[in-house]
N, C-alpha and C positions, 0 to 999 in steps of 0.2 A: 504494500500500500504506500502510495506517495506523499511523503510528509507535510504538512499544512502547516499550524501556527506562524501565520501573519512572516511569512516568509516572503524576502523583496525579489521582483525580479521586471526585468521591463520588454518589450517590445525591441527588435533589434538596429529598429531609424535614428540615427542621433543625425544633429545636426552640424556635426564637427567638422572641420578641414584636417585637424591636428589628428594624428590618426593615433597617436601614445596617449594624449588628452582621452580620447574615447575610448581607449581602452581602459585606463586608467579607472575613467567612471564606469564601465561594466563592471568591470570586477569588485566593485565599491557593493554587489547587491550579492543576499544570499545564492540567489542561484544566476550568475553570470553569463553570457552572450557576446559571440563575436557580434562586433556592431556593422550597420550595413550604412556605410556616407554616400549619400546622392550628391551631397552639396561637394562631396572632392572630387567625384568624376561621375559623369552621367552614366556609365557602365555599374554604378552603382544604385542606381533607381532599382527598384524592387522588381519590375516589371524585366527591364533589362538585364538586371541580375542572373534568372534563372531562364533567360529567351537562349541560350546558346546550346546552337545543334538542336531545337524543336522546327521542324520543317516547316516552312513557310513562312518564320516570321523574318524581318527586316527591323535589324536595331541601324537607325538612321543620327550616326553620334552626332552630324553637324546640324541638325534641326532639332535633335534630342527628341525624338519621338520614335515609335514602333509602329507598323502596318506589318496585315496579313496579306500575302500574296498565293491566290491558289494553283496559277502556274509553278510556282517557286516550290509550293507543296508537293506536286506533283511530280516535278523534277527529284526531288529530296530523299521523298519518301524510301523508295528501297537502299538508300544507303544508309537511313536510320535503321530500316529495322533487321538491316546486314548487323547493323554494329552495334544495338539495343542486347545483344548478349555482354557486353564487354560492360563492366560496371565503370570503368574509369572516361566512357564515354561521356558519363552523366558528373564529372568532376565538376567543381566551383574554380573556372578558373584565378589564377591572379591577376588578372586584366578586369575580373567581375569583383573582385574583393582582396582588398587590400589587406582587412584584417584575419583573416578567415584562419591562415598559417601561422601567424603569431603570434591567435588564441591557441592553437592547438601548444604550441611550443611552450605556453604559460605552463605553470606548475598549480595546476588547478585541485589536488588533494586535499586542500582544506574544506570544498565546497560537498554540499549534499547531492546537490544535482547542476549540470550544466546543459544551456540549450541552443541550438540551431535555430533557424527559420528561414521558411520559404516562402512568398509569393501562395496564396490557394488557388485551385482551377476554374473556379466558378470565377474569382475575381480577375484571374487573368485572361479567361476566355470572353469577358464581360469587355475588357479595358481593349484589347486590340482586334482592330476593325480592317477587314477586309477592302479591295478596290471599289465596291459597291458602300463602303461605311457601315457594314454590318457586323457585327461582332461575332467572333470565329467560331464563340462556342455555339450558336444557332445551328449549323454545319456539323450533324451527327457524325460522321467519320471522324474530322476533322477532332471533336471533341476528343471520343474514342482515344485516337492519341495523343492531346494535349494530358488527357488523366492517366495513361499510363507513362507518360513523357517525365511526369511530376515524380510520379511514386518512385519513379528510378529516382528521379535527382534527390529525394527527402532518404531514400536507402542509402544512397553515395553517402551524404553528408550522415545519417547518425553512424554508420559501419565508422567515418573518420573520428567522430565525437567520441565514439564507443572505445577506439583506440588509446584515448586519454583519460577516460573516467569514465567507471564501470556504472555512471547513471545519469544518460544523457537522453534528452530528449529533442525534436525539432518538430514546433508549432508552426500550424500555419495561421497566414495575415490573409483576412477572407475581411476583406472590406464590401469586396458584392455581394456576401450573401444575404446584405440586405435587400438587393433591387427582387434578387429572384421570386419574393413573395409578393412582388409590385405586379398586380394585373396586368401592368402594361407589357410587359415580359414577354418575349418569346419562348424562353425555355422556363417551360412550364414548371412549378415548385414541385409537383407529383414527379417528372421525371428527376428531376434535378434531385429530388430527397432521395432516390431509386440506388440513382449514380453512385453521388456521395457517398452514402453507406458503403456498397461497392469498394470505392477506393479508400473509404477509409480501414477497410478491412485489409488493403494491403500494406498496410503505413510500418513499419516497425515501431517499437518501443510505447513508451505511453504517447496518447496522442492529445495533442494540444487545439486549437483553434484560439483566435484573436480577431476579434471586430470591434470599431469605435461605434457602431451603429446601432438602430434597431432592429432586429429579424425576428423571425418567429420563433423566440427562444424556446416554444414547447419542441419543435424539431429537434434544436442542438442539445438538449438538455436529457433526452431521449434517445440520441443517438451515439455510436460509438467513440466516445471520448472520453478523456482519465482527465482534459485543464483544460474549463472555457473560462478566456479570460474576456472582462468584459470592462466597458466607461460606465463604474459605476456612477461617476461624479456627473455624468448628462443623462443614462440613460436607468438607475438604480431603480428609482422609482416605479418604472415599468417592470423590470427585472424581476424586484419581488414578487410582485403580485402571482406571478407563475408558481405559486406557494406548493402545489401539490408535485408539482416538474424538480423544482430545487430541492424539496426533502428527498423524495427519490435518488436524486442525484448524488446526493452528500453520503445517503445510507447508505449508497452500492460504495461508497469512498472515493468518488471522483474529487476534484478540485476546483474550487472559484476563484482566480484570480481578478480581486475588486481591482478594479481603475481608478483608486478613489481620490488620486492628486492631480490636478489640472495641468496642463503643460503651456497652454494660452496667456501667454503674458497678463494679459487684462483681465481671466480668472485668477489667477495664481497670486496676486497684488492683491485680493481682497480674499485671501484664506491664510490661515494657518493651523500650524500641527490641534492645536484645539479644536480649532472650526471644523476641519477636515477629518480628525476622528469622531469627533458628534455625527457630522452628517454620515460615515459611515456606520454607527451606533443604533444611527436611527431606523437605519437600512433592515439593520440587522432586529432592530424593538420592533419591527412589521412583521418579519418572522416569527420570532417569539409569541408573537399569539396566535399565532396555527401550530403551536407544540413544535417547533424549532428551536432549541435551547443554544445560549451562546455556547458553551462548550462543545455539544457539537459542530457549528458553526465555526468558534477559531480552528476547531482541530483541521479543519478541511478547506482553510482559508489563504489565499496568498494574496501582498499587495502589491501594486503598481501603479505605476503613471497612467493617466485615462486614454491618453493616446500616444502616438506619434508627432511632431510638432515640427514644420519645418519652415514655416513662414513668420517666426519670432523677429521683431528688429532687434535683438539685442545679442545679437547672434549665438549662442550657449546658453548666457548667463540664467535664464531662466529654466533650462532643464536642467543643469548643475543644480540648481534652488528645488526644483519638484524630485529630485532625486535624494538629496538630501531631507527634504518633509517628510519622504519615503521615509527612511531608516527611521527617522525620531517617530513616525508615527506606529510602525511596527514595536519599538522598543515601549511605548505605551503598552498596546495592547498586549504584549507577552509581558509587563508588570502587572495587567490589571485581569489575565485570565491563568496566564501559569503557577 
């Protein structure tokens, strides 16, 4: 079972150029992450990150954008699935991650667990659009292989984790699977829930999920994962209410990682470690009265930053600051339930 008590961990987006800087602050949380910087080279967007060697797509560094090309697909395909036996096909390269090598090379045996992340299929098949401006995952084949494209690259990556600490895991960043429960959608939430499951049954290790958004959390909560992490600081309120979904969840001993420190400069200025463990507290006193008791709750709880944050003027200084509310407000709550 995976340990909880108010254990810090974050999202893998920092906004850093300084690449010792961001390391630095990863390793400052209970359970640490190579970091992923967009802002030091565009091969570092998330999107761009894990596009290498998936056929058809086009990372376009001097406009910094991605399309899907179905010719390009076409062409492609049999030499992906020539070479999809070969695990180091699906490698991270150092052109896509700067930090990736010299987490591994950290001496990371003080930690309980360490974690990877990838891009999720729903969000990447969402974000890149084909010559018609349609988004690739509409395009049943095409999907087909973007999810088995993934599962390789999330195996790559924990078999390397796995190498350095015997307790790693790699979450995925599923920022669209809030759209998919949007009527407006093409790919329908029935197929899409179908899929998913699917591939989350090939994932190794425990498996994670991370969204800033709101989806249908009775799906994710219900579905095969051991860490959904969530903004509980925008989206908590909703969250609980799913009272019969979350008790479930916790009993089978999966893990909530609350989002409960803002990373928005203009939220972040009008909270502190007080404010911000109340409003977590309160989260948790809505539980409490559908027979959710806080000790179970801390036992199965981890915290974090509510999102990602990359449009800050103040270029760090403010997730430096939400990272830091992090620890002190963990060090609260392991005084007030341990």
């Amino acid at each position: 079972m995976l340990s909880g008590q108010a254990l810090t961990t974050a999202m893998g987006i920092l906004p850093h150029t300084n690449l010792p800087e961001a390391q630095k602050l990863a390793l400052s949380l209970d359970i640490p992450f190579w970091p992923q910087l967009p802002r030091f080279r565009f091969r570092e967007d998330m999107y761009a990150q894990f596009a290498e060697h998936l056929p058809g797509v086009i990372v376009d560094e001097e406009n910094q954008r991605l399309h899907f090309s179905h010719e390009r697909f076409t062409q492609e395909l049999d030499e992906y699935l020539e070479a999809s036996g070969d695990p180091d096909y699906f490698a991270l390269s150092e052109e896509s991650s700067a930090a990736f090598n010299g987490f591994l090379a950290q001496d990371l045996s003080s930690y309980k667990m360490v974690h990877g992340q990838t891009v999720g299929p729903i969000s990447f098949g969402l974000k890149i659009c084909d010559e018609e401006r349609k988004p690739m995952i509409y395009n049943d084949f095409v999907r087909e292989i973007l999810y088995d494209f993934l599962a390789h690259k999330i195996t790559w990556q924990y078999n390397q984790l796995k190498q350095v600490h015997p307790n790693p895991f790699v979450w995925l960043d599923e920022p669209g699977l809030e759209m998919i429960f949007n009527s407006l959608s093409a790919y329908t939430s029935e197929v899409a829930q179908m899929e998913y499951r699917a591939f989350l049954s090939k994932l190794p290790g425990p498996k994670g999920v991370h969204l800033c958004g709101n989806p249908d959390w009775s799906f994710l909560l219900k579905a095969d994962i051991d860490i959904l992490s969530v903004d509980a600081f925008s989206w908590g309120h909703i969250f609980v209410r799913y009272v019969d979904e979350v008790k479930e969840f916790l009993d089978r001993g999966k893990i909530i990682s609350w989002g409960i420190i803002p990373t928005l400069t203009s939220e972040l200025s009008m909270e502190t470690t007080e404010s911000l463990t109340n409003r977590l507290l309160d989260l948790w006193k809505f539980l409490n009265q559908y027979g959710l008791d806080d000790g179970l709750i801390f036992d199965r709880s981890w915290l974090a930053p509510s999102r990602c944050c990359l449009i800050n003027s103040d270029g760090t200084a403010s997730i430096d600051h939400s990272f830091a509310l992090l620890r002190e407000i963990s060090q609260n709550l392991r005084s007030r339930f341990v």
